[in-house]
N, C-alpha and C positions, 0 to 999 in steps of 0.2 A: 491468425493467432488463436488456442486455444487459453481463454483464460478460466482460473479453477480456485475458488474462493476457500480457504481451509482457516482461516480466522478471520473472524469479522468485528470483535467487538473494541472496546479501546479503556487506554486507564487501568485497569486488571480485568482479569479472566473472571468470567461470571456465568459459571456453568449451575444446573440445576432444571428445575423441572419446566420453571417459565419461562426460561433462555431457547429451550430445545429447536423451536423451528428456526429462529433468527443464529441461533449460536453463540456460546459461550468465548470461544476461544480469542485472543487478541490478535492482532494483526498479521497478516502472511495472506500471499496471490501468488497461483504458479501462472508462470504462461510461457507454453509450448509454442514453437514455430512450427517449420516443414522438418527440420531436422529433428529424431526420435531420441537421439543418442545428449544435445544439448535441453538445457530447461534454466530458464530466467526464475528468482524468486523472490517478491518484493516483500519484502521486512519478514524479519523473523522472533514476533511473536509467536506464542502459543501453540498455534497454528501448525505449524512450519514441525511439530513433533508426530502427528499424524501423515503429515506429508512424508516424512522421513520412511516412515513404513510401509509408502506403495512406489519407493524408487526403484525403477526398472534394472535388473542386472547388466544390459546392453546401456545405461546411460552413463557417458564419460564426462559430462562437463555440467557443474551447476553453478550459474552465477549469482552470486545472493548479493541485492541492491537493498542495502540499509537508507532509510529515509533519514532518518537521525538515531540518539541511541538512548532516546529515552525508557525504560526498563520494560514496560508493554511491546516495545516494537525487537526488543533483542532478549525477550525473557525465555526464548526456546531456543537459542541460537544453539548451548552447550549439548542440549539434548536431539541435536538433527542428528538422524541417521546418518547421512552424508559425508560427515569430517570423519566420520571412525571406519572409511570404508578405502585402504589403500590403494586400491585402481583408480578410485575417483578423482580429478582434477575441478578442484572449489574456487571458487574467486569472490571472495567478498568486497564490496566496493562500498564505500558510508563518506559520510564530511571528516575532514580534520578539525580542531581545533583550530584557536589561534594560536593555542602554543602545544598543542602534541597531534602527532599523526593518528591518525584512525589505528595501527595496530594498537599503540601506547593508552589507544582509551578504550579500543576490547580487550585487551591483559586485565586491566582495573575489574575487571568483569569474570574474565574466564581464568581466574587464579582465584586461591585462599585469598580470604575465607570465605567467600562467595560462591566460589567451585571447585571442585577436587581437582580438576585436569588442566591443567594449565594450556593456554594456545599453541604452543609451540611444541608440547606432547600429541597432537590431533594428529593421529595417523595418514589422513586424506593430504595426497597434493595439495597445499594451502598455500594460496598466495592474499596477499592484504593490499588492498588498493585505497589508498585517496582520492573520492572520488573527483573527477574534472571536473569542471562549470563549464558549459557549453555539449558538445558534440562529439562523441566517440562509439568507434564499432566492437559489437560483438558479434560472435559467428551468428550471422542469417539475422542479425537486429541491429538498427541503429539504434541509440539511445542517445537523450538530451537533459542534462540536467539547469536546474537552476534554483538559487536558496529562494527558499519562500516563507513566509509569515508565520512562524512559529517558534519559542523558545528555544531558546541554544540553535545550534547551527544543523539547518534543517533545508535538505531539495525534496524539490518534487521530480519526477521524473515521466518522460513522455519515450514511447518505443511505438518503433516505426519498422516496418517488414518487409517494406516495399511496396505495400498494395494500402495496410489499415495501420492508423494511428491511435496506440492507447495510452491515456494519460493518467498520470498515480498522483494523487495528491491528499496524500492517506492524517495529514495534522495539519489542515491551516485555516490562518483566521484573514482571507481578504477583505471583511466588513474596517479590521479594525484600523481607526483615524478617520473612514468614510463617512460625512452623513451629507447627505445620505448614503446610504450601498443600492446599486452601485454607482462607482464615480469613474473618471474618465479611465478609459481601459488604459491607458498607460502607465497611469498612476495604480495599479491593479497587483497586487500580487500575483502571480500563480496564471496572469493571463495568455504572455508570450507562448508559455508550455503548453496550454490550455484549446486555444483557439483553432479551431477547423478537426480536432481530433472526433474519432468515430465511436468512440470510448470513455469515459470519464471516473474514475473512482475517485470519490470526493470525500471528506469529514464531512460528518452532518452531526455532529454529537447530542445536541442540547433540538431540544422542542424553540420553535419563535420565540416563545414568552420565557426561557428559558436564556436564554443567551446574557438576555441586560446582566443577571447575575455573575455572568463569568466574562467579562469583557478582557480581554489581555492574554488570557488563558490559552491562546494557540488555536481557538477551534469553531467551527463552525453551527449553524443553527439549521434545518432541512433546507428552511425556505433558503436562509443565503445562499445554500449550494445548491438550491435550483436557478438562481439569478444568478449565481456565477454562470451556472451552465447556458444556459440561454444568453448573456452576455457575449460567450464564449462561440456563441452557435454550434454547438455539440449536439447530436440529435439522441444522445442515450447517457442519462447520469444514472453511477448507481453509489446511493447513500451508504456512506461508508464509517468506521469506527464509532461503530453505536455506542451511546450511554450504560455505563454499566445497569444501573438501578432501572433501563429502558428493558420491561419486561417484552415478550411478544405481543400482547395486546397493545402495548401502548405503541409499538411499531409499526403496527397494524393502523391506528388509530392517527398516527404522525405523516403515513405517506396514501393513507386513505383519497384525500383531499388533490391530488398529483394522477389519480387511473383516468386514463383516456385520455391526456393532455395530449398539445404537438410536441413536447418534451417528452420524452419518453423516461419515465424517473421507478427506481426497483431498489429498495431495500435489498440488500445483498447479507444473502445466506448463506450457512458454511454449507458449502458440498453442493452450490449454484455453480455450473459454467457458462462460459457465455463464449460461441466466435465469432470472431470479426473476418472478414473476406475483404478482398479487394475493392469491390465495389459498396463496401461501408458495411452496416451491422446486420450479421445474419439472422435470423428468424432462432436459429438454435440458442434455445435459451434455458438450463432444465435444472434440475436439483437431486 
């Protein structure tokens, strides 16, 4: 798997001059297989509108995996390249509701007076999926979902190739109800998903000292998502949906204290890729 970070931030978009090297943009992951023509792409904030603009004319299929639909994580979705392009075959997959389907709550979104272009006007092959709990394929990917710890109805999701396993758990809070964190993995949110993968994108939102203030909140603090990951035995997290008001220095300054660990832990920048191989995490790792 090629994966290719084009939004990294969370909450809203926080572009500007102290954002630059970490990135401004809000949530969105591509990740390429062996196949050139398919591309997986996880949540579509922000992000996901620069992606739009380097999709390949030979690419027929793009599967877009909504985590949930909180407005950071689908606030680009109207503006992808993708849906406005009629050769293309799109597949969007998100949670339902308990009482309306995933298409019935991106309408809420992609119609007046919120947006000009209604869902069902999007010129791309569109299909709308709920997404399953549990295990299902996509061309050249398995995938795994399962709700996890965050406001309204929210998966994480883990993709597997055959050979490397990478896990998206881009909004959650497994500290909360723990004290301590962590407590027995089974009692564990986000861990089944989690455990033995090669991969990890994690929420890290809030600084240690930072978290007591937002308990409930959906999210994570660095260190927690370095003890999830180590819990998890994962041997690569990378810190994900940064704090808005989290300038580059202070990013700098939050995973400072994590270089040269056996956890191998990386603030994740827009326009970082990272692949994974068969036999676990490749050395390619660049921006």
């Amino acid at each position: 798997m090629n994966v290719r970070f084009w939004g990294t931030r969370g909450s809203v978009p926080a572009p500007g001059p102290s954002t630059q090297r970490y990135g401004g943009n809000t949530s969105c992951v591509a990740v390429l297989g062996d196949d050139p023509e398919k591309m997986i792409v996880l949540d579509a904030g922000t992000g996901i509108c620069a992606l739009g603009a380097t999709l390949s004319p030979e690419l027929q299929r793009v599967d877009i995996l909504l985590s949930h639909l909180h407005m950071d994580h689908v606030l680009g979705l109207g503006f992808f390249a993708g849906l406005f392009r009629p050769d293309l075959e799109v597949h969007i997959w998100g949670p339902s509701s308990t009482t309306l389907p995933l298409r019935a709550r991106l309408t809420r979104y992609l119609s007046p007076p919120l947006f000009p272009v209604r869902l069902r006007e999007l010129p791309c092959r569109l299909t709308v999926h709920d997404v399953p709990l549990g295990t299902f394929e996509l061309p050249g990917m398995q995938v795994t979902t399962a709700l996890v710890c965050h406001p309204g109805p929210t998966v994480g999701f883990r993709l597997h190739d055959g050979g490397s396993a990478l896990v998206y758990l881009s909004d959650h809070e497994p500290a909360l109800g723990a004290r301590p964190f962590p407590d027995l993995s089974r009692w564990t949110s986000g861990f089944g998903l989690a455990a033995g993968a090669d991969l990890l994108i994690h929420d890290a939102q809030y600084a240690d000292d930072e978290y007591g203030h937002h308990v409930g909140w959906g999210h994570s603090s660095v260190g927690q998502a370095a003890t999830f990951a180590g819990m998890a035995d994962v041997p690569h997290l990378v810190g994900f949906h940064h704090d808005p008001w989290h300038d580059d220095d202070t990013l700098d300054r939050l995973y400072a204290p994590y270089a040269g660990g056996t956890l191998r832990v990386t603030a994740a920048r827009e326009g970082m890729t990272i692949a994974t191989q068969s036999t676990g995490l490749s050395a390619s790792e660049s921006s």
